[in-house]
C-alpha positions in Angstrom: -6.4 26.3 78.5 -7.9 26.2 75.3 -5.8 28.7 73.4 -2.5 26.9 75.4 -3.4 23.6 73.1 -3.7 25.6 69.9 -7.5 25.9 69.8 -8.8 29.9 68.3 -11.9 30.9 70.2 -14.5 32.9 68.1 -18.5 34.1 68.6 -20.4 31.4 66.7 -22.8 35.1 65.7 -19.6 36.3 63.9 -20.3 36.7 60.1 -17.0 35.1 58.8 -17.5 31.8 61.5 -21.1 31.6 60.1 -19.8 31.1 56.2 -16.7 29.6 56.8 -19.4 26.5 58.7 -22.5 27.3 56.8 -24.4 28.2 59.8 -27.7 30.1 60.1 -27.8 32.9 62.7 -31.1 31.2 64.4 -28.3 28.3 65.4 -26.0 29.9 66.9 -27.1 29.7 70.8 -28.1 25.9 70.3 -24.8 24.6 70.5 -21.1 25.1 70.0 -19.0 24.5 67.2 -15.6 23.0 66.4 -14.1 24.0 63.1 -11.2 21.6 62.3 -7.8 22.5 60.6 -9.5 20.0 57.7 -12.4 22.1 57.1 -14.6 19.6 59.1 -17.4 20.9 61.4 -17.9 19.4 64.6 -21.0 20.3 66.8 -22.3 19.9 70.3 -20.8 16.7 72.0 -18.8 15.5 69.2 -17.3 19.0 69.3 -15.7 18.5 73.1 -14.9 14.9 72.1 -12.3 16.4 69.3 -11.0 18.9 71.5 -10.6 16.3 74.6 -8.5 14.3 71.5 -6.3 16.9 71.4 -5.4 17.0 75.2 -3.5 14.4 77.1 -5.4 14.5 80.2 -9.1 14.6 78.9 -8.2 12.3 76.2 -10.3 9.4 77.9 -13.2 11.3 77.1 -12.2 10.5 73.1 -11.4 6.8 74.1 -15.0 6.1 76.0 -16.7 7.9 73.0 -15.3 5.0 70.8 -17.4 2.5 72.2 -20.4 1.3 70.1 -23.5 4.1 71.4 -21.6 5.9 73.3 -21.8 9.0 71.5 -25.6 8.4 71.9 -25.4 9.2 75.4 -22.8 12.0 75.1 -25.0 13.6 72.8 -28.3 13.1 74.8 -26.3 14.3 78.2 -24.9 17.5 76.1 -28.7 18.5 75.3 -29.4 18.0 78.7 -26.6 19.8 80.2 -27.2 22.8 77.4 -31.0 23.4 78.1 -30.5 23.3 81.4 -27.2 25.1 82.1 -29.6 28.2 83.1 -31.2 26.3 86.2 -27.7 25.3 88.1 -28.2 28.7 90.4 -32.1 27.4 91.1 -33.4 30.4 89.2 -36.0 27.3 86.9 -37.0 26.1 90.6 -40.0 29.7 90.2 -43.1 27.6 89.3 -44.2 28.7 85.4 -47.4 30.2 84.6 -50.4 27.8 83.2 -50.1 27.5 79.6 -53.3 25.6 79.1 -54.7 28.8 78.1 -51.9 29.9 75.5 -52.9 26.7 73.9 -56.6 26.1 74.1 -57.8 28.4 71.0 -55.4 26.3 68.5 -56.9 23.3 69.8 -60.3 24.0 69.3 -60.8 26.3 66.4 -59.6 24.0 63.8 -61.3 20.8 65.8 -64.7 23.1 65.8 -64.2 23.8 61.9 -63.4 19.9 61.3 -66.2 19.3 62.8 -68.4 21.2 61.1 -66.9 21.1 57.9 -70.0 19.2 55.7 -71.7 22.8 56.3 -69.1 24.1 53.4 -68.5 23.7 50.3 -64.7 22.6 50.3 -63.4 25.8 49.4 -65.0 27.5 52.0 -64.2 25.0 54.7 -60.5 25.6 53.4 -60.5 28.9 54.5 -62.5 28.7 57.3 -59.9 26.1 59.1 -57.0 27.8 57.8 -58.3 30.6 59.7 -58.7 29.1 62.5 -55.6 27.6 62.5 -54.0 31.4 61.8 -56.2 32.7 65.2 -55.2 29.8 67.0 -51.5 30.7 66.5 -52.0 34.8 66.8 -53.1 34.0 70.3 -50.3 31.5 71.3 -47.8 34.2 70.5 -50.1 37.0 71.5 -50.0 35.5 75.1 -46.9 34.9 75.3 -45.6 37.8 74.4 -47.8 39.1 76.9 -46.1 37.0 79.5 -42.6 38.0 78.2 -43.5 41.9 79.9 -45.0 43.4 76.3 -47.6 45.2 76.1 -51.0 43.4 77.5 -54.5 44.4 76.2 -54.9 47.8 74.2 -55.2 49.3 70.5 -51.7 47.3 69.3 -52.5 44.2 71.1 -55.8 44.2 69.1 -54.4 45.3 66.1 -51.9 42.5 66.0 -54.3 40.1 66.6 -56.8 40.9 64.1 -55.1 43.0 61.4 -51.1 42.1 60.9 -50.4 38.8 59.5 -46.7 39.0 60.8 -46.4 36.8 63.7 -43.7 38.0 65.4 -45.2 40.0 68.2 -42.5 41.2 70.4 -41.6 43.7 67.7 -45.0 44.8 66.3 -46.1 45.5 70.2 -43.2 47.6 71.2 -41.3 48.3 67.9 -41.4 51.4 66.8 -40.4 53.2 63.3 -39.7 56.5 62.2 -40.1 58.3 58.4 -42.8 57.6 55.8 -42.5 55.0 53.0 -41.6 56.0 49.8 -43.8 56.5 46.7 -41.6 53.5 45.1 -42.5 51.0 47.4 -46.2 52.1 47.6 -46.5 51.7 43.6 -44.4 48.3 43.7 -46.7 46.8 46.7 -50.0 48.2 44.4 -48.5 46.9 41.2 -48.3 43.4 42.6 -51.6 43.6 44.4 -52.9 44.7 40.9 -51.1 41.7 39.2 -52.3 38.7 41.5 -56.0 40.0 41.2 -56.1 40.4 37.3 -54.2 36.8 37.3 -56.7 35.5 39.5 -59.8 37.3 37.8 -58.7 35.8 34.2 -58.6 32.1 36.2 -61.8 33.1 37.4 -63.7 34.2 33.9 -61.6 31.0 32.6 -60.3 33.9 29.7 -57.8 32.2 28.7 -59.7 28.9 28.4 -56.9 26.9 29.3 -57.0 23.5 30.7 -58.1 23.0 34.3 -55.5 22.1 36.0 -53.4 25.3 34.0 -56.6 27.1 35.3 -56.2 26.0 39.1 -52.1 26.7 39.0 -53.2 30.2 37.5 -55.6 30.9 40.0 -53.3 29.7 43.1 -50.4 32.2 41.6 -52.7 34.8 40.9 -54.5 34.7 45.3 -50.6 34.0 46.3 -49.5 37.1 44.9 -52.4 39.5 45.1 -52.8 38.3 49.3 -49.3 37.9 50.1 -47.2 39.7 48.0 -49.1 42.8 47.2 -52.2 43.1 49.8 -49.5 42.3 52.7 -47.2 44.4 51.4 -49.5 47.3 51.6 -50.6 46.5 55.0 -46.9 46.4 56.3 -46.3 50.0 54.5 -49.0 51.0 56.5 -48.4 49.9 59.5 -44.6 51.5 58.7 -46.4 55.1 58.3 -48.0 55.1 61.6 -45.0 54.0 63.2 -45.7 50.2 63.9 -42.7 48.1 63.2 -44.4 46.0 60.5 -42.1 43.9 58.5 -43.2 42.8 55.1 -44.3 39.1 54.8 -43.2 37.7 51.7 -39.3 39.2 51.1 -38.2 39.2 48.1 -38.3 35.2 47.7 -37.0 35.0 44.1 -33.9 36.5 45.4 -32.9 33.8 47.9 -29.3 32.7 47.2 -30.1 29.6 48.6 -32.9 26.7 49.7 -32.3 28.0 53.8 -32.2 31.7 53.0 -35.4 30.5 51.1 -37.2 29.2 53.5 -35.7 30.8 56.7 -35.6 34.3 55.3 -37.7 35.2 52.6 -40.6 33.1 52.2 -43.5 33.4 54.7 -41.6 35.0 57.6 -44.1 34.6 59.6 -44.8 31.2 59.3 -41.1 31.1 59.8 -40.9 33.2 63.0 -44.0 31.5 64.5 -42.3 27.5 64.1 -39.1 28.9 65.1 -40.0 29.8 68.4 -42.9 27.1 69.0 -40.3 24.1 67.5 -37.3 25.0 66.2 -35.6 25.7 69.3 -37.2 23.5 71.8 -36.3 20.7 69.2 -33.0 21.5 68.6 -32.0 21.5 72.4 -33.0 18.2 73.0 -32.0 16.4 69.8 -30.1 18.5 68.0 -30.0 20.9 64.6 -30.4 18.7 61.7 -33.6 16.9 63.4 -34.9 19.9 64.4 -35.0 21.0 60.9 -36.5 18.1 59.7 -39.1 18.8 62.4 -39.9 21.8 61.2 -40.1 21.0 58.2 -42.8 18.3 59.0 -44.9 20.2 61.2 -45.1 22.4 58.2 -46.2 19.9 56.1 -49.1 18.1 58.4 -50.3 21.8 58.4 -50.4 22.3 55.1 -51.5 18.6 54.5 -54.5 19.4 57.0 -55.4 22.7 55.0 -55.2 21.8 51.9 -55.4 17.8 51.8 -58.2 17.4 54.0 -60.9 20.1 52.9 -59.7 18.3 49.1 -60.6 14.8 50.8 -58.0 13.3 48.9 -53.8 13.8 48.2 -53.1 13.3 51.7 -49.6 13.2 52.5 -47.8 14.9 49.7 -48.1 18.2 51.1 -45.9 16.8 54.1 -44.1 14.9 51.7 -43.0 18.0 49.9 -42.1 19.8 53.0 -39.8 16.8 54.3 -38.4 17.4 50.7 -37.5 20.9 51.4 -35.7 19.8 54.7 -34.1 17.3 53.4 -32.5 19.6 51.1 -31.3 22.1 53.5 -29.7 19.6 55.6 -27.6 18.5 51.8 -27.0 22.6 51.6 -25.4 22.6 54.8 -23.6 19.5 54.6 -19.8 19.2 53.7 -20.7 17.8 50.2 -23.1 20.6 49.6 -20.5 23.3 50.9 -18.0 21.8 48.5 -20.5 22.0 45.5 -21.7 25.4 46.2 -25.0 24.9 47.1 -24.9 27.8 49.6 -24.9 30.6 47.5 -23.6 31.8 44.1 -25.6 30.4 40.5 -25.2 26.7 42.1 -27.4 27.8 45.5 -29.9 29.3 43.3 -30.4 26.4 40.9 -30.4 24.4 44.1 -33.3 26.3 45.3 -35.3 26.4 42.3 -34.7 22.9 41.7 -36.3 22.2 45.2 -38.9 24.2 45.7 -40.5 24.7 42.1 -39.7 21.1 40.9 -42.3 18.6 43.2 -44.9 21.9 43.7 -47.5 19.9 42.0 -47.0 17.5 45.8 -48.0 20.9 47.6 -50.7 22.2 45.1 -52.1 18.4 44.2 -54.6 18.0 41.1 -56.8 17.2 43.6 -56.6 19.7 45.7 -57.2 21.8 42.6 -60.0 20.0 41.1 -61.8 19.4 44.5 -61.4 23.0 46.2 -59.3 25.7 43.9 -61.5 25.0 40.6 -65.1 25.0 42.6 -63.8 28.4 44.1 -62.8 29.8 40.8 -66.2 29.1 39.3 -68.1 30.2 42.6 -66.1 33.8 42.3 -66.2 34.2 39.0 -69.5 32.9 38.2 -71.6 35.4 36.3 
């Protein structure tokens, strides 16, 4: 019917659909697409209102959608109908497990170090609830991957919890890999480890006698890329060499050809994969992509806030207000203005990106975050 009034039907997960409408591969089961003979995008309910403005006898569908709010409720009922299209042969009536349990360590690690957090110095309350907040989130995936028919309690299960940072269990619990790493990649992942720990030794020992805040930034590269860049790296290689499907954390950020493949891709996959699953998709089946970016985005941001703002007592809110940043500007990457301008890729995507995520880092990293927590650290570690 749809091919008799001129409409083409493609897979939203075919590559050329998902550059000609900018769309990320994580969205493509979320909702449907319309791609107009204009180059406009249409999603979701204002997709099927298009197409029924094309054809005589669901045209009243177009005509009821012009009435003030009612593309509200279109849109609400096509969330509805779309996370729920499974359940019309009663297969959602089977009663679901008790997730209490799934959910109980992230709620009481970090409220347990919160509440003893005038037993630390800063610093080491910092780590101790971003800890907790990492084991609180191992679990919740843990378990449920458990519950998705992977592989229960044993040697993996234990070594996922307590020695992969990766987050995305499925693959780590059942993956598997075959050949050895390369020398390369052993020297590049030791070179960097090398790198972030003579950075961060030198902010330590204050060698360079720079200012303090120069001091703090220098110390903050220097952990970033000795932890996550090069002691990760090394982890994941292996992991790789006994046979564990271990993905490397960080990949290749610098590279990103634009802010989403930034974020989405490259930097902190783990984070990625673990608010993807948790709130990515639940979000964006009840109100939609762009908000469910933005949701993201701000979940990511009251965690950092809560890690870094609150064992700093002070710079609360710029963390999140950085984040909402960086959503903000994927959302004007995938918009029609920022298709027309480039932002997607090319020289234009990667200025874009830099732009964004380098510009307001000094919301993330506050000064005083760095004169409260990062400098006291420096000078406890490097204290002679």
């Amino acid at each position: 019917m749809l091919r008799r009034h001129h409409f083409s039907l493609a897979p939203l997960q075919t590559p050329w659909v998902q550059r000609q409408i900018g769309l990320n591969p994580d969205e493509s089961l979320v909702e449907m697409k319309l791609l107009a003979a204009d180059g406009r995008t249409y999603g979701g309910a204002d997709a099927l209102v298009q197409i029924a403005r094309r054809i005589w006898w669901a045209w009243p569908l177009f005509a009821v959608a012009q009435i003030p709010g009612a593309m509200i409720l279109l849109r609400a009922v096509y969330r509805w109908i779309a996370a729920n299209r499974n359940c019309l042969n009663g297969s959602c009536r089977i009663p679901l497990r008790k997730k209490w349990l799934d959910w109980f360590p992230l709620a009481v690690l970090p409220a347990a170090a919160v509440a003893i957090q005038l037993q630390f110095e800063p610093w080491v309350f910092m780590c101790v609830l971003a800890l907790a907040v990492f084991f609180g989130c191992k679990w919740l995936i843990w378990r449920r991957a458990c519950a998705a028919g992977k592989r229960g309690f044993g040697v993996r299960s234990l070594a996922f919890l307590f020695a992969w940072p990766g987050m995305d269990a499925n693959k780590f619990l059942t993956g598997q890999v075959t050949g050895v790493s390369g020398p390369a990649l052993w020297i590049f992942a030791a070179t960097k480890t090398i790198v972030g720990a003579a950075l961060f030794w030198f902010a330590a020992n204050d060698t360079f006698h720079l200012a303090p805040l120069l001091t703090g930034w220098l110390g903050i590269i220097g952990g970033i890329i000795f932890v996550h860049f090069g002691g990760f790296h090394l982890l994941a290689l292996a992991w790789r060499s006994a046979g564990v499907a271990a993905d490397p954390v960080m990949r290749a950020p610098l590279l990103a050809k634009s802010l989403a493949d930034f974020w989405g891709a490259r930097w902190n996959t783990a984070f990625n994969i673990l608010v993807h699953n948790l709130a990515f998709r639940p979000l964006a089946r009840r109100a939609g992509v762009a908000w469910a970016t933005l949701g993201v985005f701000l979940i990511s941001g009251v965690i950092h806030d809560l890690v870094i703002s609150l064992p700093a007592r002070g710079g609360f809110g710029l963390p999140t207000g950085y984040f909402v940043l960086q959503g903000v500007g994927v959302l004007i990457e995938r918009s029609k203005i920022g298709r027309t301008l480039g932002l997607g890729g090319g020289v234009r995507g990667r200025l874009f990106m830099f732009l964004f995520t380098l510009g307001p880092a000094y919301w993330l990293f506050h000064p005083t975050f760095i004169r409260n927590v990062i400098l006291p650290m420096l000078h406890a570690l490097g204290a002679t």
